[in-house]
C-alpha positions in Angstrom: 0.0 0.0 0.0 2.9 2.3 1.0 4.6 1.8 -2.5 1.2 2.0 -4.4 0.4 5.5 -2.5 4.8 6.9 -3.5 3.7 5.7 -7.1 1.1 7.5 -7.4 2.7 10.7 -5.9 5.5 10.1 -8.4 3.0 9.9 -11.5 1.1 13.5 -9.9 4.3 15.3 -9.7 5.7 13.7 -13.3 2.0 15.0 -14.6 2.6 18.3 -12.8 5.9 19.2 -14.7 4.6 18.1 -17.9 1.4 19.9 -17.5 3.9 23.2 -16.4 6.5 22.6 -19.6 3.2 22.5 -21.9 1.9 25.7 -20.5 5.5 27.1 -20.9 6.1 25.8 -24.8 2.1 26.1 -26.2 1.3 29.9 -24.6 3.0 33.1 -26.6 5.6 34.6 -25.9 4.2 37.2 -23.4 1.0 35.5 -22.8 2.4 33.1 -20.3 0.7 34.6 -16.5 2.5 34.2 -13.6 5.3 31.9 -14.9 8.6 33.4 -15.7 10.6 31.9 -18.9 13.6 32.4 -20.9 13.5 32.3 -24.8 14.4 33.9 -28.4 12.3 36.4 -29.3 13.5 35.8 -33.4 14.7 32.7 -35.2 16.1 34.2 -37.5 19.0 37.1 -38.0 21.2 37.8 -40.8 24.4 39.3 -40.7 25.3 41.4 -44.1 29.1 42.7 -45.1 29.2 46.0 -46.8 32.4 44.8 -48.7 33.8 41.4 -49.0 37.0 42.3 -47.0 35.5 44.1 -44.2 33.7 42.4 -40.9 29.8 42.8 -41.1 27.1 42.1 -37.8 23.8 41.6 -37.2 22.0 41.0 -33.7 19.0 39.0 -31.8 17.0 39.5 -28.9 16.7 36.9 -25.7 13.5 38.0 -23.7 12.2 36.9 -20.6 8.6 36.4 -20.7 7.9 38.3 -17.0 10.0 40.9 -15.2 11.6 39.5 -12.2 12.7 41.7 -9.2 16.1 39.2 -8.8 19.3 38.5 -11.2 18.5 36.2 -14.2 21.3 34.3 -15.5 21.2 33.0 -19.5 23.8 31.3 -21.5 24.5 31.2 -25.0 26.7 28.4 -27.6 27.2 27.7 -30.8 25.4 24.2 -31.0 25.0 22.5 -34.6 21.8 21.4 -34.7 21.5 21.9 -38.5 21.4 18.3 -39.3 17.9 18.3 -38.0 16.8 21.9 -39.2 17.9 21.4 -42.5 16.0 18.0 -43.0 13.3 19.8 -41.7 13.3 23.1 -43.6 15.3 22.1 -46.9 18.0 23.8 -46.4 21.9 22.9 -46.6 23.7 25.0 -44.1 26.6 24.2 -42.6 28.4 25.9 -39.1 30.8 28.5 -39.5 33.9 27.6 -36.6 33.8 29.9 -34.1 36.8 31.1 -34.3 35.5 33.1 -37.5 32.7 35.6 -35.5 32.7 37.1 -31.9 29.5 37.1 -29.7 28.6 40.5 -27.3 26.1 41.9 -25.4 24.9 45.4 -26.3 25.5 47.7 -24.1 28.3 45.9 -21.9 31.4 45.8 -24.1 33.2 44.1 -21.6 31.1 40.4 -22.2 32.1 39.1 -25.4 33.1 35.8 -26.2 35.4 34.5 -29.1 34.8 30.8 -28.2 31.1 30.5 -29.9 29.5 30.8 -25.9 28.5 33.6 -23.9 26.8 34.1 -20.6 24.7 37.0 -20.5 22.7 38.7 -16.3 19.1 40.3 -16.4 18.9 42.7 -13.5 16.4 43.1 -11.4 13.5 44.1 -14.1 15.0 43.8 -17.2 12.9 42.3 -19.8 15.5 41.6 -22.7 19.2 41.9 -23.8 20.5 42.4 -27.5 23.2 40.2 -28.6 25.4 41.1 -31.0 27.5 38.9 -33.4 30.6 40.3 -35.5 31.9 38.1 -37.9 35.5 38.2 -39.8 35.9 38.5 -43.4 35.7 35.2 -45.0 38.4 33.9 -47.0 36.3 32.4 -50.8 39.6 29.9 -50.4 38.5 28.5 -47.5 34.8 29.0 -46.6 33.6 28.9 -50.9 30.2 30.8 -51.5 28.7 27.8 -52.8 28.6 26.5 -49.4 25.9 28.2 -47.0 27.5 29.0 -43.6 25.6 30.1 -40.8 25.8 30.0 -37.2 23.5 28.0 -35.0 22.6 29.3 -31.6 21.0 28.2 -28.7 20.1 29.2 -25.1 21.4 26.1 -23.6 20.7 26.9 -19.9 19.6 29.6 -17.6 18.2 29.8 -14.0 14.7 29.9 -15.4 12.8 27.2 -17.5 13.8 27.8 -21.4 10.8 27.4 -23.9 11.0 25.6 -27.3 11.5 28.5 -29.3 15.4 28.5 -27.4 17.1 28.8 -31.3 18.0 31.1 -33.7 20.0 31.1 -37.2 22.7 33.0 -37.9 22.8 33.9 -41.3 25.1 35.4 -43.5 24.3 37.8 -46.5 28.1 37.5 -48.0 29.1 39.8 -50.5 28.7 38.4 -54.0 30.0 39.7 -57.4 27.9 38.5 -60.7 27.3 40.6 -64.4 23.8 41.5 -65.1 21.5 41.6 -68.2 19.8 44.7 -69.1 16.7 43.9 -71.5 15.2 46.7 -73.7 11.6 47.5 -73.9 9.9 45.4 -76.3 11.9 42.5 -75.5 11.6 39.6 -73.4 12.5 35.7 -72.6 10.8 32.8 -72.3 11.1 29.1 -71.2 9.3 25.9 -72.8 10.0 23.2 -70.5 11.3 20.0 -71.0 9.3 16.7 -72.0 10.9 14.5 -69.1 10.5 16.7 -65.7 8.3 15.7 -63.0 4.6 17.8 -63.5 3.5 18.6 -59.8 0.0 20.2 -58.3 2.4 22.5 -56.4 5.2 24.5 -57.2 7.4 27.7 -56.9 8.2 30.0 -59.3 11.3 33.1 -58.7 12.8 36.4 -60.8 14.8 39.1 -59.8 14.2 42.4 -61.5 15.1 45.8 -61.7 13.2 48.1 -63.5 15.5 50.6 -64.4 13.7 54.1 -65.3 9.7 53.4 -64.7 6.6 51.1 -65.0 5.7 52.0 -68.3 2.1 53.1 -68.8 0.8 52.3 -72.2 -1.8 54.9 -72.0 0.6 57.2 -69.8 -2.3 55.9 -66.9 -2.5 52.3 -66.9 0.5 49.7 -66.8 -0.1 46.5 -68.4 3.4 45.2 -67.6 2.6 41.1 -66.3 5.2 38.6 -65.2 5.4 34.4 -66.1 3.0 34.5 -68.6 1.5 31.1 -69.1 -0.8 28.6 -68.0 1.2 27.7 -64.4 -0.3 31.1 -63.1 -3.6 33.7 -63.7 -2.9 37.1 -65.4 -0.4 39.3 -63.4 0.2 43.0 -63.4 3.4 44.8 -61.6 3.7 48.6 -61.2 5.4 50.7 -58.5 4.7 49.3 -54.9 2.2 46.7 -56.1 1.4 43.7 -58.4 -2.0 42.0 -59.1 -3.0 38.4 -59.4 -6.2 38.4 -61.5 -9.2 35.7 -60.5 -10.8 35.4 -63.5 -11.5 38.1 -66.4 -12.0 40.9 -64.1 -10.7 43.1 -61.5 -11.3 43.4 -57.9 -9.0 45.2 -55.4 -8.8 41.9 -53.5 -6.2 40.8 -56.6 -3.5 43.4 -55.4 -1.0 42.8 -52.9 1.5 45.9 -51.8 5.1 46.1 -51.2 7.4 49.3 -50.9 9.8 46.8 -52.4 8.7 47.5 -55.9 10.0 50.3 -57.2 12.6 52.2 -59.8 16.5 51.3 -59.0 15.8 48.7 -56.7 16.2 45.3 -57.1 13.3 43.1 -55.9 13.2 39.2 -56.4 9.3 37.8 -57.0 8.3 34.4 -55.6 5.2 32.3 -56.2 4.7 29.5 -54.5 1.8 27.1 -54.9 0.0 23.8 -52.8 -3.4 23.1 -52.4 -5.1 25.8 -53.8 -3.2 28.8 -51.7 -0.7 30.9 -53.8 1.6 32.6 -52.0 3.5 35.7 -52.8 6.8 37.1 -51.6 8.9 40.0 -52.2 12.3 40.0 -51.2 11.6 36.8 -49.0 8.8 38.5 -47.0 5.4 36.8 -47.7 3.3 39.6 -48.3 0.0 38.0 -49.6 -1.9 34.4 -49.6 -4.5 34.3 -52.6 -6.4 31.5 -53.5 -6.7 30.3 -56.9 -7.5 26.1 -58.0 -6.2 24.2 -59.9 -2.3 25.6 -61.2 0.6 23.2 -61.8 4.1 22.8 -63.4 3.4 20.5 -66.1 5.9 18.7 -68.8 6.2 20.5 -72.2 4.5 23.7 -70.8 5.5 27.4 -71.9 6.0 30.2 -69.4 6.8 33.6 -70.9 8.7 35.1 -67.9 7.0 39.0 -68.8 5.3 40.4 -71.6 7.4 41.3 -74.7 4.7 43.8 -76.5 6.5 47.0 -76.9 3.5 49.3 -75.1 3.7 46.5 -72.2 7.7 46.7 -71.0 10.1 48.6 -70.2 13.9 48.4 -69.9 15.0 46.2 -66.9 17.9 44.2 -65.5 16.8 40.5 -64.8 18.4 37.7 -63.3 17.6 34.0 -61.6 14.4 32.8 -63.0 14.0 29.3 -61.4 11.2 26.7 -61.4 10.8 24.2 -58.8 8.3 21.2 -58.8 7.7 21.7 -55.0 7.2 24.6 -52.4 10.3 26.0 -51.4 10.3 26.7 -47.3 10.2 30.2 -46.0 14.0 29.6 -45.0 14.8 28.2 -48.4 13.6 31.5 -50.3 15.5 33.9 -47.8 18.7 31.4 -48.5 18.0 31.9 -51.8 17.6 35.6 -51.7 20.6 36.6 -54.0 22.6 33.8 -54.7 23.5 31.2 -57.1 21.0 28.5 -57.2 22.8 24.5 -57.2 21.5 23.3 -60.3 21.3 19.9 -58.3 18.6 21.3 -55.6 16.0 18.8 -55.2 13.2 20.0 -57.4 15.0 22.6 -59.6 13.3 22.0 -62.9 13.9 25.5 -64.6 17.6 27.7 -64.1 18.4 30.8 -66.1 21.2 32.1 -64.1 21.6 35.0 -66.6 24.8 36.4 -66.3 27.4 37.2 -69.4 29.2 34.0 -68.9 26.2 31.3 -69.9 24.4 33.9 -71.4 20.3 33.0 -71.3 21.1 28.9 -71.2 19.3 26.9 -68.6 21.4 25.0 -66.7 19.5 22.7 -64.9 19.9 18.9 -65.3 16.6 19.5 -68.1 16.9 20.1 -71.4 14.7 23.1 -71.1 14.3 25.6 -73.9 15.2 29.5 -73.8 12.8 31.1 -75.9 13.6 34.5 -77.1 10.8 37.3 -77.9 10.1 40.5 -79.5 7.2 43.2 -79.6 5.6 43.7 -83.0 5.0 47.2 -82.5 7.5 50.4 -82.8 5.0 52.4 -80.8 5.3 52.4 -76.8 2.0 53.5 -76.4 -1.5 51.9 -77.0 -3.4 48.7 -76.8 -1.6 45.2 -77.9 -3.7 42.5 -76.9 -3.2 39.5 -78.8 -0.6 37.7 -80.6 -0.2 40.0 -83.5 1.9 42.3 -81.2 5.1 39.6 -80.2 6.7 37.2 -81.7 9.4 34.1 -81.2 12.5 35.4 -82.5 16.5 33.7 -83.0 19.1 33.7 -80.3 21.1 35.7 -82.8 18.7 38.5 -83.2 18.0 39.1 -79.6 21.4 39.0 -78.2 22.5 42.2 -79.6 20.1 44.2 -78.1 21.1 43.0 -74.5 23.6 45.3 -72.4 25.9 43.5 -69.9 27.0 44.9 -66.7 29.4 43.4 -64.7 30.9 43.8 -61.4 27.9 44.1 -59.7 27.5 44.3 -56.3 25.4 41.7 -53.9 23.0 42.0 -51.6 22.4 45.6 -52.5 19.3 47.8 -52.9 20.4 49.0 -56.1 22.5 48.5 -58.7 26.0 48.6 -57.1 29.1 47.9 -58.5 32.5 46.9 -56.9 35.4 46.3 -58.3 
């Protein structure tokens, strides 16, 4: 009886903690009552490097949910949990050592850590500390740009309960040198894609553009000026801080989704991504709308025209890394992605126009996919050109010409920077 009665004291109390831990990990962050916990307040941070031999920095927040009248103590490390995270969000980065970035706390110059771990006090009443990570300049010899570094973090113990949201990634947004292809008005590319890819009921779908002196209005009002044409998506229309997604043959206000991201001189990368009805938008990574439109897919053989090519319907733009995948990338997969090379190998890369003066407009995924090359009909930039009588297919040899190369340019950037 006595050992029956400890048992079941020992299950209460087990039942106790769990019940306490779940009320810890399933409230929000600041929404947790009377119980005082430790935890990340983002999962993400990025560190970016104004030039590729100077340090660059970035820095996160660790929060307490309630203010405590006593001394909290956290710590920090470097802990590579990334086999785990990038099974889980599809991505493929690897630890940068330690001995390449300094951790700090804001404010107290004196704790800083070069060892990848670093203790950090809440006095009595302090809500949060910022942390701050430098990194070095990284040598292309040693740590390549083909391979994503980043550095995982963790609160791995403290003298209050941690919640589950204890992580954040480290990114880094290296400096990266690539030439550029500036496409006239009344010109445009296209992709026909091959016979023997995988068609899939969900997809995603990327370009980077800059348009370089306006959104051209046809009737000096309206802008007609739609990105990848085809069947894999409904009508779009992009002009200064906005772009539509058309349901159907009309238009409703619900179609338009907003971004200061979209504007003159500054480069903005478009991604759709597609699954069970719901097609996402993002600009620059960010998801800025969630339509809802049946029935899309990537399909074997299909044609996407990646913008118009009618002369009234363009305007002269830089473009670079159009990419087709057969499967939703994950929201850390498209910030990876932001600027960078894509691996031709990536599971579910199905389309890959790198653009840039070396391979030209070829694809260079593992498909045999088909660059189609187009021209507007018209010499007039202004007025109605519905229909196919205003663009045609044209040769390789004819379009080239009329494409300007600039190299040396400068990313991540805003604009178009160069450095040489």
């Amino acid at each position: 009886m006595k050992n029956t009665i400890i048992k079941l004291a020992s299950v209460a109390l087990l039942l106790g903690l769990t019940a306490c831990q779940e009320k810890l990990d399933n409230d929000n962050n600041n929404s947790l009552g009377n119980l005082s916990a430790v935890y990340m307040n983002d999962s993400n941070a990025s560190v970016s490097f104004a030039k590729s031999t100077e340090s660059g920095s970035t820095k996160f927040e660790v929060r307490m949910s309630n203010l405590r009248d006593r001394k909290e103590t956290i710590t920090i490390a470097a802990t590579d949990f990334f086999a785990e995270y990038n099974e889980k969000n599809t991505t493929t980065y690897k630890m940068l050592p330690a001995s390449e970035y300094e951790l700090y706390e804001e404010g107290n110059t004196a704790n800083k850590s070069t060892n990848g771990t670093l203790s950090i006090t809440l006095k009595p009443g302090q809500a949060s500390v910022q942390v701050g990570v430098k990194v070095r300049p990284l040598n292309e010899d040693t740590y390549p740009m083909g391979i994503k570094y980043a550095i995982p973090l963790r609160i791995v113990s403290s003298s209050l309960p941690i919640l589950s949201n204890k992580d954040v990634v480290v990114t880094l947004s290296r400096p990266f040198k690539t030439s550029v292809a500036l496409i006239k008005q009344g010109y445009a590319l296209g992709v026909k894609i091959a016979d023997n890819i995988k068609g899939s009921d969900e997809f995603t779908i990327q370009g980077m553009f800059l348009f370089k002196n306006e959104f051209h209005a046809y009737n000096n009002i309206n802008v007609n000026m739609s990105l990848f044409q085809g069947e894999m998506l409904p009508y779009t229309r992009i002009d200064a801080g906005k772009i539509q997604v058309k349901n159907g043959g009309g238009d409703s206000p619900d179609d338009w989704a907003y971004s200061d991201d979209i504007a003159i001189e500054k480069w903005v990368q478009i991604t759709f991504t597609y699954k069970d009805s719901f097609l996402k938008l993002y600009i620059n990574g960010k998801l800025i709308k969630t339509y809802q439109r049946p029935s899309l897919k990537v399909s074997p053989g299909m044609r996407i025209n990646i913008e118009n090519a009618q002369t009234s319907y363009t305007t002269d733009r830089y473009l670079r890394e159009f990419r087709v995948w057969n499967r939703v990338l994950t929201d850390a997969e498209i910030v990876d992605g932001l600027y960078l090379p894509a691996d031709p190998d990536n599971k579910g890369l199905v389309v890959y126009l790198p653009i840039n003066k070396k391979e030209g407009f070829k694809d260079m995924s593992k498909y045999n996919n088909t660059t189609i090359y187009r021209k507007g009909t018209s010499n007039s930039p202004y007025g109605v050109q519905d229909g196919d009588n205003y663009v045609k297919d044209i040769e390789e040899g004819t379009f080239t010409p009329t494409v300007e190369w600039k190299e040396n340019i400068k990313f991540p950037a805003v604009g178009l920077e160069t450095e040489e």
